[in-house]
NUBAGU-897132 format. One record per atom (N, C-alpha, C, O): residue number from 0; y, z, x. Coordinates in steps of 0.1 Angstrom, whole numbers, always signed. Example, Ala and Ser with C-alpha at 12.3 -4.5 7.8 and 13.67 -1.06 7.14 Angstrom:
# NUBAGU-897132
0  -57  +78  +132
0  -45  +78  +123
0  -33  +78  +132
0  -33  +85  +142
1  -22  +71  +128
1  -11  +71  +137
1  +0  +79  +129
1  +11  +80  +134
END
This chain:
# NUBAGU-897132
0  +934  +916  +1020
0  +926  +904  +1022
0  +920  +903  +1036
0  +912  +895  +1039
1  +925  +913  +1044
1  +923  +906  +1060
1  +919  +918  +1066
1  +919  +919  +1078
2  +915  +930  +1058
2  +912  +941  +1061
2  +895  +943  +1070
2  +891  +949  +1080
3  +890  +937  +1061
3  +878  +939  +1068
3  +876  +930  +1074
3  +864  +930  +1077
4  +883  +919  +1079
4  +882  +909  +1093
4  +885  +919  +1103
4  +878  +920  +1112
5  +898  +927  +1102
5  +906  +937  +1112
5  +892  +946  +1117
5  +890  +949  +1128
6  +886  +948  +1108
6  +876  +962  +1109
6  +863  +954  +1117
6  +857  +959  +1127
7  +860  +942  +1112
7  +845  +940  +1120
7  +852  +934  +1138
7  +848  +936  +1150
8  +862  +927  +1131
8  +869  +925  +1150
8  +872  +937  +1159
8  +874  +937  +1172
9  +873  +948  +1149
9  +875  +959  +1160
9  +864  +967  +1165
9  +866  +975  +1174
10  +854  +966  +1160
10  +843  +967  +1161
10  +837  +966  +1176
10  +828  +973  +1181
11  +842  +958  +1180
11  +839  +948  +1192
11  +848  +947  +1201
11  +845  +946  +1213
12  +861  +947  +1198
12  +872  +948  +1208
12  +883  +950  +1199
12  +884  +950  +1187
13  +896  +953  +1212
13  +906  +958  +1206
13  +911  +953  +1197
13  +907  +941  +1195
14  +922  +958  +1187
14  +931  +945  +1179
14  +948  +954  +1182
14  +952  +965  +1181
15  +952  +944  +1184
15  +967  +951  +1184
15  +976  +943  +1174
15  +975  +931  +1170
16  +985  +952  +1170
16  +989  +942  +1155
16  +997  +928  +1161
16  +1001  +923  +1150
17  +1000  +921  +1170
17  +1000  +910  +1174
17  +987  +902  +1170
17  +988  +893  +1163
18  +973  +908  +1177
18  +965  +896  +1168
18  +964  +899  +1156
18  +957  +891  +1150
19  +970  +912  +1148
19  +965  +911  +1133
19  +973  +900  +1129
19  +969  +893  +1120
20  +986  +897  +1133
20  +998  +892  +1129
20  +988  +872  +1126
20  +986  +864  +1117
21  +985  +874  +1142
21  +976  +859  +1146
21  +967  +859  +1135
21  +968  +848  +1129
22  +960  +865  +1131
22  +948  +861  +1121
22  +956  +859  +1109
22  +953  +849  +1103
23  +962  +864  +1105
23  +963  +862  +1094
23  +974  +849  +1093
23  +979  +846  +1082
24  +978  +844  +1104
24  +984  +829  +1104
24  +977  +821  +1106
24  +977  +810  +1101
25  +967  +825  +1114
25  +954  +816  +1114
25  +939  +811  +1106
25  +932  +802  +1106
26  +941  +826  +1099
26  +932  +822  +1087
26  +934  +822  +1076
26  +942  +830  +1073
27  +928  +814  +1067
27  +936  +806  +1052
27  +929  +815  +1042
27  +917  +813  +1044
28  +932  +825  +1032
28  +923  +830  +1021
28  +919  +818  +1012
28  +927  +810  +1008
29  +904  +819  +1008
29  +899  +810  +998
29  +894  +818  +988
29  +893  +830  +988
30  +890  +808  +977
30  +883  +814  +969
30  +871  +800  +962
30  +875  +790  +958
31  +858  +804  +962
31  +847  +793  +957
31  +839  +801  +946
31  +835  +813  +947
32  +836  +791  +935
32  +825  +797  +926
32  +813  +794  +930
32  +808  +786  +938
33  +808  +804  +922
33  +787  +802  +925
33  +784  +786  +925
33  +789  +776  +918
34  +777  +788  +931
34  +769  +773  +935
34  +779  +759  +940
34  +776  +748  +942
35  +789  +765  +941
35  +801  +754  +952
35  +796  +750  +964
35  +800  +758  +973
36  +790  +743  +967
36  +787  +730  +978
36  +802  +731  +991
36  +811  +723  +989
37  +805  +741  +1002
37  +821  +740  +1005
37  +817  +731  +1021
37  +827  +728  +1028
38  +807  +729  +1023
38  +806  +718  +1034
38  +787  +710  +1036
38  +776  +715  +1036
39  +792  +700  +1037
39  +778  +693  +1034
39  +773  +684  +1044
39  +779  +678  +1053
40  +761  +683  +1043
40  +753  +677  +1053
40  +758  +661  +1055
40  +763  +654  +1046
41  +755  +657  +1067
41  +758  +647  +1072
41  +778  +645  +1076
41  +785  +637  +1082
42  +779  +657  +1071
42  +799  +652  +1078
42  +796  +666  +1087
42  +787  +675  +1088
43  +809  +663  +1093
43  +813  +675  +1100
43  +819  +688  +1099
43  +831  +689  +1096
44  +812  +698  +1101
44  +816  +707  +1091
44  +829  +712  +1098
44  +830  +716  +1110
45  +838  +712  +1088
45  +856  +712  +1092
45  +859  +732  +1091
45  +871  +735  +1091
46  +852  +744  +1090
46  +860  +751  +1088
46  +845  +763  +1093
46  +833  +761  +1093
47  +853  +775  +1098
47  +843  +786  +1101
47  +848  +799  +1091
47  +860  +803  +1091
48  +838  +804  +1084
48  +839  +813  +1074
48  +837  +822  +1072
48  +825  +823  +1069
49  +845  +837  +1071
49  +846  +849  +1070
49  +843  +853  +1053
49  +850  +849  +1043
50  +829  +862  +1053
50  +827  +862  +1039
50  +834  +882  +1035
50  +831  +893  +1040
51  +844  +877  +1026
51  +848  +891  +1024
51  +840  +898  +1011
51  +836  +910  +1011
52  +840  +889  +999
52  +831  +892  +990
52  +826  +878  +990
52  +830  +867  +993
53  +809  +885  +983
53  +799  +874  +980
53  +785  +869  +991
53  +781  +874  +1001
54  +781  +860  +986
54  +766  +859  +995
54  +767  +840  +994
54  +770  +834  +983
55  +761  +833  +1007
55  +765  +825  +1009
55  +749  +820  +1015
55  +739  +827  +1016
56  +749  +805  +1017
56  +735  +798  +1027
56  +736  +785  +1028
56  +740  +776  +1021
57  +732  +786  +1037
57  +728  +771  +1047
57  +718  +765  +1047
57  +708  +771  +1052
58  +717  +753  +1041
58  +701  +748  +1036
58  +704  +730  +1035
58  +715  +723  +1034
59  +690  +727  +1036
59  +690  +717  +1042
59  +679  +710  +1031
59  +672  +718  +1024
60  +678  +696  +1028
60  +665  +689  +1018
60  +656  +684  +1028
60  +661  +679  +1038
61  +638  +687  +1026
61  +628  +686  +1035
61  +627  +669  +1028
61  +634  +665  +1018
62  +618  +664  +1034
62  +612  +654  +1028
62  +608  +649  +1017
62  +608  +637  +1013
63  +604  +663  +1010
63  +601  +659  +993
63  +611  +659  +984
63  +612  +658  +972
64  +624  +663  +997
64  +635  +668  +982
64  +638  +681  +982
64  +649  +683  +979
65  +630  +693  +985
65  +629  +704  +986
65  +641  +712  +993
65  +642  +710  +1005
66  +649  +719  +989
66  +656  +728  +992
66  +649  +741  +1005
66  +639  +748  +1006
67  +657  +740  +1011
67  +650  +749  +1023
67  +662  +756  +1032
67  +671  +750  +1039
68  +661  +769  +1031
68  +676  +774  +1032
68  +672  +778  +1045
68  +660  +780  +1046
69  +681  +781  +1059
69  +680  +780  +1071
69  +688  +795  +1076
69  +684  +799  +1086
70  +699  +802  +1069
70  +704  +812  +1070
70  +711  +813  +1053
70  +716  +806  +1044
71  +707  +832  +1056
71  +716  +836  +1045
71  +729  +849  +1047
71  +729  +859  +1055
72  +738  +847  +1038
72  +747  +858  +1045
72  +756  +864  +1032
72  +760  +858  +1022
73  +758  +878  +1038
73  +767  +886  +1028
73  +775  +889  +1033
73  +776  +884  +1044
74  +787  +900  +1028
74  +803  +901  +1029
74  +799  +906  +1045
74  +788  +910  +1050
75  +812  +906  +1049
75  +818  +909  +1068
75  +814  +904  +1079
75  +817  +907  +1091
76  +803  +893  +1074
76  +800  +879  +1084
76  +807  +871  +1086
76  +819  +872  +1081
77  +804  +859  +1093
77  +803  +847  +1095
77  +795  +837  +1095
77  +784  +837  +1101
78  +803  +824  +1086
78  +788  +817  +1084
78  +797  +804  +1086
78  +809  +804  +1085
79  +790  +793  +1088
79  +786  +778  +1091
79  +783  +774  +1101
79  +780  +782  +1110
80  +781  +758  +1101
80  +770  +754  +1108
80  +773  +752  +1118
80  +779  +742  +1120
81  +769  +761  +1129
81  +778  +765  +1145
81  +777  +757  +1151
81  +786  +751  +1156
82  +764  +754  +1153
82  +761  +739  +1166
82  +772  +728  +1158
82  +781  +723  +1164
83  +772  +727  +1151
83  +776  +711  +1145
83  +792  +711  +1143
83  +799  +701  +1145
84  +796  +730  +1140
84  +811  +733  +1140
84  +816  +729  +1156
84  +823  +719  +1160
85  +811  +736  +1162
85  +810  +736  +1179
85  +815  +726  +1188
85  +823  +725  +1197
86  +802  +717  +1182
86  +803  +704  +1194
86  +805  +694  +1181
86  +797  +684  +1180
87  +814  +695  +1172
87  +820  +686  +1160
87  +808  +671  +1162
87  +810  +660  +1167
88  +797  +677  +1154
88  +787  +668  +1151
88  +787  +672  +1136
88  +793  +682  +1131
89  +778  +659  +1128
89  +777  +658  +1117
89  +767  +668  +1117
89  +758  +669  +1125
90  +768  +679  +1104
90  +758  +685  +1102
90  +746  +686  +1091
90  +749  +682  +1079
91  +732  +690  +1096
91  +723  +688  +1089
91  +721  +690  +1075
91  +717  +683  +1065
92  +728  +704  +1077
92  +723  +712  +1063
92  +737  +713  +1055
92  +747  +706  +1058
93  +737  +723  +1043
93  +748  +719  +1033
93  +754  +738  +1033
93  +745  +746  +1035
94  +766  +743  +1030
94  +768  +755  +1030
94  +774  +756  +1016
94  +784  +751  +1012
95  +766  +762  +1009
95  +768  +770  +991
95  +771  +786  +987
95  +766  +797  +990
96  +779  +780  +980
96  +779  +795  +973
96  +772  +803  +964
96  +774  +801  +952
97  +763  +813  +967
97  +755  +822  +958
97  +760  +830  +952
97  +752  +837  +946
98  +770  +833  +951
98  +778  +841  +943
98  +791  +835  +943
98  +795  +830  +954
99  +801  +835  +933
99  +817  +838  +936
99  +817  +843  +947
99  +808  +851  +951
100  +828  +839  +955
100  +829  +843  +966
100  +847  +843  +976
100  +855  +833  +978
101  +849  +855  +979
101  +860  +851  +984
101  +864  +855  +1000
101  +864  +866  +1005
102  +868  +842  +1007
102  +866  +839  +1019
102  +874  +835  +1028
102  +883  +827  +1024
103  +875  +840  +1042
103  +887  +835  +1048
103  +884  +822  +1061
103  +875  +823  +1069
104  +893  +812  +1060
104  +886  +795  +1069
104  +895  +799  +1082
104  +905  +806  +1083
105  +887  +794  +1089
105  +895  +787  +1100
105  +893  +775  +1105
105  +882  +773  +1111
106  +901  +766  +1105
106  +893  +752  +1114
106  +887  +751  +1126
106  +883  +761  +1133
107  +886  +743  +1128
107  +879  +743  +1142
107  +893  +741  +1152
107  +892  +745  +1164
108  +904  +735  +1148
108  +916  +728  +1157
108  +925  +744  +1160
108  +926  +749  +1171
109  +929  +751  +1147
109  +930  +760  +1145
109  +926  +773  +1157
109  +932  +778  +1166
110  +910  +775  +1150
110  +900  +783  +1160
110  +908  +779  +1175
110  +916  +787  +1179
111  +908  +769  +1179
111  +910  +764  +1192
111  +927  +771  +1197
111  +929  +777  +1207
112  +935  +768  +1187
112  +948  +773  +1191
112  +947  +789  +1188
112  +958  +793  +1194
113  +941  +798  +1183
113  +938  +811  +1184
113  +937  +813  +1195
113  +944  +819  +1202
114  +925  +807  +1199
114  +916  +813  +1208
114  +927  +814  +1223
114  +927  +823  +1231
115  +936  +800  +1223
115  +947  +799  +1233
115  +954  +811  +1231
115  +955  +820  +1239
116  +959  +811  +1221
116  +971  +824  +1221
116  +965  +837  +1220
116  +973  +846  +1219
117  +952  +841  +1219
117  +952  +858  +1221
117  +936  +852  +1227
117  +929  +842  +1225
118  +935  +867  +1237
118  +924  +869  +1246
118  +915  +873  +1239
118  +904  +868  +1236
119  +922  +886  +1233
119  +909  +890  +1219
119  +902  +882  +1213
119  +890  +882  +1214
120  +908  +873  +1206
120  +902  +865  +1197
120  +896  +856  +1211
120  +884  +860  +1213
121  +899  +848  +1218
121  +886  +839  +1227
121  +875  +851  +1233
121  +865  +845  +1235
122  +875  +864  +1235
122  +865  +872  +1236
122  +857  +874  +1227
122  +845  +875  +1229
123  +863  +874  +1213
123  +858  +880  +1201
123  +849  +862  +1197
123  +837  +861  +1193
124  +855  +854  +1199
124  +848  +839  +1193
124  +834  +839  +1199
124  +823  +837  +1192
125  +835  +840  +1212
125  +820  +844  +1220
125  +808  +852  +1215
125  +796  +850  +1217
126  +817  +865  +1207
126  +807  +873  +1204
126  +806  +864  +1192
126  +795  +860  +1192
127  +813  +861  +1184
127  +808  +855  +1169
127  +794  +844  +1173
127  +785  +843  +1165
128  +794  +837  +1186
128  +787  +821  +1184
128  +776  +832  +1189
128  +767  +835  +1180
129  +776  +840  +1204
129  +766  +849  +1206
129  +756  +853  +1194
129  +744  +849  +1194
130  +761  +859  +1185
130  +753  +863  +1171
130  +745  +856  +1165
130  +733  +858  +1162
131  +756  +840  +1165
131  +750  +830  +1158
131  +743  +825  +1164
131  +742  +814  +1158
132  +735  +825  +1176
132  +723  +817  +1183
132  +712  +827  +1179
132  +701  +824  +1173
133  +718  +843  +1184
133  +708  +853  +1187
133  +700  +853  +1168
133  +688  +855  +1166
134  +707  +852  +1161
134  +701  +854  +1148
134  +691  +839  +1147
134  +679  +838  +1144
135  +699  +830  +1149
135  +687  +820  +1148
135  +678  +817  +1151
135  +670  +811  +1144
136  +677  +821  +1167
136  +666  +823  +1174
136  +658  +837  +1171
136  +647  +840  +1176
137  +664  +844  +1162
137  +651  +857  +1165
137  +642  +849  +1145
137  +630  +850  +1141
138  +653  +841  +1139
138  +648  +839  +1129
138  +633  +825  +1130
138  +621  +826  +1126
139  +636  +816  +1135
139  +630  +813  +1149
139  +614  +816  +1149
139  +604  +814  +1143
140  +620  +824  +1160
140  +606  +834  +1160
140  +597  +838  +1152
140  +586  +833  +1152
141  +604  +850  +1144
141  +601  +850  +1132
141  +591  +846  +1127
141  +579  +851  +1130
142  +595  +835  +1117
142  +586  +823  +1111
142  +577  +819  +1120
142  +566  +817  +1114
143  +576  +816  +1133
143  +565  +815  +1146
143  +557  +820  +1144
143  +546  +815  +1144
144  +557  +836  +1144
144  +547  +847  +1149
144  +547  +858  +1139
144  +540  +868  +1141
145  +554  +857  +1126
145  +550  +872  +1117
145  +547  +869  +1110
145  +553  +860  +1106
146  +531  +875  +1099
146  +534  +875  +1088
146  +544  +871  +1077
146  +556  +872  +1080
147  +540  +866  +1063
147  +547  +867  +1048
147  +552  +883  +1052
147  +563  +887  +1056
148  +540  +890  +1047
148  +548  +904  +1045
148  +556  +911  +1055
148  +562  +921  +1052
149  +554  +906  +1066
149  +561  +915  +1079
149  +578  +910  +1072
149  +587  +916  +1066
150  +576  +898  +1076
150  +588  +892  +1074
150  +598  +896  +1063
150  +611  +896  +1065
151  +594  +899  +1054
151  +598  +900  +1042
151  +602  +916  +1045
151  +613  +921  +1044
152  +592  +923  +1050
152  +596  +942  +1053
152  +609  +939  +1060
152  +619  +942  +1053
153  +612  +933  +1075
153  +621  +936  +1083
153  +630  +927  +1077
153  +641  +931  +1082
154  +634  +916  +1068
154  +643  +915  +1060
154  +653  +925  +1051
154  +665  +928  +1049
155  +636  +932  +1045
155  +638  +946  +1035
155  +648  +956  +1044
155  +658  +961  +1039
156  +645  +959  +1055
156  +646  +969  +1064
156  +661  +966  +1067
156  +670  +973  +1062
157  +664  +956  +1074
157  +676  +950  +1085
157  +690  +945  +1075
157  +702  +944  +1079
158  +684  +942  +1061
158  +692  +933  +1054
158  +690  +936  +1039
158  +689  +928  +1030
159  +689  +950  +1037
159  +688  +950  +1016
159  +694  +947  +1011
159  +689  +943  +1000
160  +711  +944  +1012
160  +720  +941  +1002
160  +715  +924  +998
160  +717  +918  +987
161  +709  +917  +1010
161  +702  +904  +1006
161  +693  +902  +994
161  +694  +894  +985
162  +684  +911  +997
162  +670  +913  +986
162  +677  +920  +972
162  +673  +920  +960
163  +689  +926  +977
163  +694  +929  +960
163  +706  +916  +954
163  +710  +917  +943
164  +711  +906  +962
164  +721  +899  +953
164  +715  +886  +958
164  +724  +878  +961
165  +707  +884  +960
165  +704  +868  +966
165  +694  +864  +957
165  +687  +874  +957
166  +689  +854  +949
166  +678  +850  +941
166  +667  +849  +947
166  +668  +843  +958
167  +653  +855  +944
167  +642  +854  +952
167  +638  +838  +955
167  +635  +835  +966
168  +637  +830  +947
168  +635  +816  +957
168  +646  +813  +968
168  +642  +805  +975
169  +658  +818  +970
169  +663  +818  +983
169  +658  +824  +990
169  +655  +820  +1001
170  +655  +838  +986
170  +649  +844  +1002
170  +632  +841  +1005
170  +627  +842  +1016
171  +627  +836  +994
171  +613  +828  +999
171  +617  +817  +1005
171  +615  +818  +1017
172  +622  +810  +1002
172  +628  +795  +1011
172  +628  +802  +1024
172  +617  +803  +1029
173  +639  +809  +1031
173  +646  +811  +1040
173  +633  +824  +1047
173  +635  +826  +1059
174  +624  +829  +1043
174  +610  +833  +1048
174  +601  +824  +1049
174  +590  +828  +1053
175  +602  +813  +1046
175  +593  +800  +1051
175  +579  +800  +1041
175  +569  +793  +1044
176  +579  +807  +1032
176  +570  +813  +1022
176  +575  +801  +1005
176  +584  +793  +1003
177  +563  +808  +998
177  +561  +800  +984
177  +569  +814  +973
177  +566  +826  +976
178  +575  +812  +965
178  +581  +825  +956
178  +567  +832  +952
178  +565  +844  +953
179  +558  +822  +948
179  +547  +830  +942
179  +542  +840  +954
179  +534  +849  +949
180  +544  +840  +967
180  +538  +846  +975
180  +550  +858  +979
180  +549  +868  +986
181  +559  +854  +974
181  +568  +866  +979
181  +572  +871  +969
181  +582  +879  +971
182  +567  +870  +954
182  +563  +882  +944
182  +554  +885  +943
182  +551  +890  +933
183  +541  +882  +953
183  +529  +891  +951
183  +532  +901  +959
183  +530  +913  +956
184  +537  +898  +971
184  +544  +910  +985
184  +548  +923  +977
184  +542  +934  +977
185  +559  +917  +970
185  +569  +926  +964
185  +561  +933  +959
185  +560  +944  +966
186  +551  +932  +945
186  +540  +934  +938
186  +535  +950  +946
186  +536  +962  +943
187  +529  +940  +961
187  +515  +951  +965
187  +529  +961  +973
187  +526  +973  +974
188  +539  +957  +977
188  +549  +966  +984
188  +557  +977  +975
188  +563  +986  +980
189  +556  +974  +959
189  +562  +984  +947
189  +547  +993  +943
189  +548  +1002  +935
190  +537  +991  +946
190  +524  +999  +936
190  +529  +1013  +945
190  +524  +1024  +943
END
């Protein structure tokens, strides 16, 4: 269950089986079905999420009602809503399940007493929030300055296992695009 947490944390820095011992008292295995709602807008989002299996997103209702997904993520990430986990503000958007999914939490109080007792892990949390700005901000961007279809290529390119298990109105949402325009893409990108 804790295998491929060991593997992406070592990735980046050491692990010695003292913090393997720490993670796995620190982090709780879950398990959520497709379309489970596991933290929602307007409270505080209480837990940070290691996805081992499954695909996951963060989305938020525009004005009309409209679902508008903000990040998406597949197994050996981390996902929730960082600013809001972070500085324990109410958060905007809502985190669902796109598939069954099975997942390992940490609180935020938790996170905190880790981070005291191993170096690794307060090095390694840095790199986690690190990621989680740098992705937001390059997503960001993104939507600023690329094309539908660019967008949609370096998604293709950076992230296929997304475009193969994620529903295409999520990843039109989360390309800032209309479905109908991101199966004509597909369309002129398969002839």
């Amino acid at each position: 269950m804790f295998d491929k947490l060991y593997n992406v944390i070592s990735k980046t820095t050491y692990l010695d089986q003292k913090d393997k011992d720490l993670c796995s008292t620190f982090f709780e295995p879950v398990t959520f079905k497709r379309n489970d709602i596991i933290e929602v807008e307007n409270k505080i989002p209480q837990n940070l999420y290691f996805i081992n299996e499954g695909y996951l997103r963060l989305f938020y209702y525009d004005d009309n009602g409209d679902e508008i997904t903000t990040q998406l993520s597949s197994p050996e990430s981390f996902i929730t809503s960082f600013l809001s986990y972070i500085n324990q503000k109410k958060a905007t958007d809502n985190l669902e399940c796109i598939t069954d999914c099975d997942l390992l939490r940490i609180s935020r109080p938790k996170m905190l007493e880790l981070i005291a007792a191993s170096e690794t892990f307060k090095n390694f949390s840095l790199i986690i929030f690190q990621e989680a700005i740098t992705t937001t901000q390059s997503r960001a961007n993104d939507l600023a300055t690329l094309t539908a279809e660019i967008k949609y290529k370096k998604l293709l390119n950076e992230q296929p296992q997304l475009i193969q298990n994620i529903p295409l109105q999520y990843i039109a949402s989360y390309l800032g695009i209309k479905p109908q325009s991101l199966s004509r893409i597909r369309n002129l990108l398969n002839k």
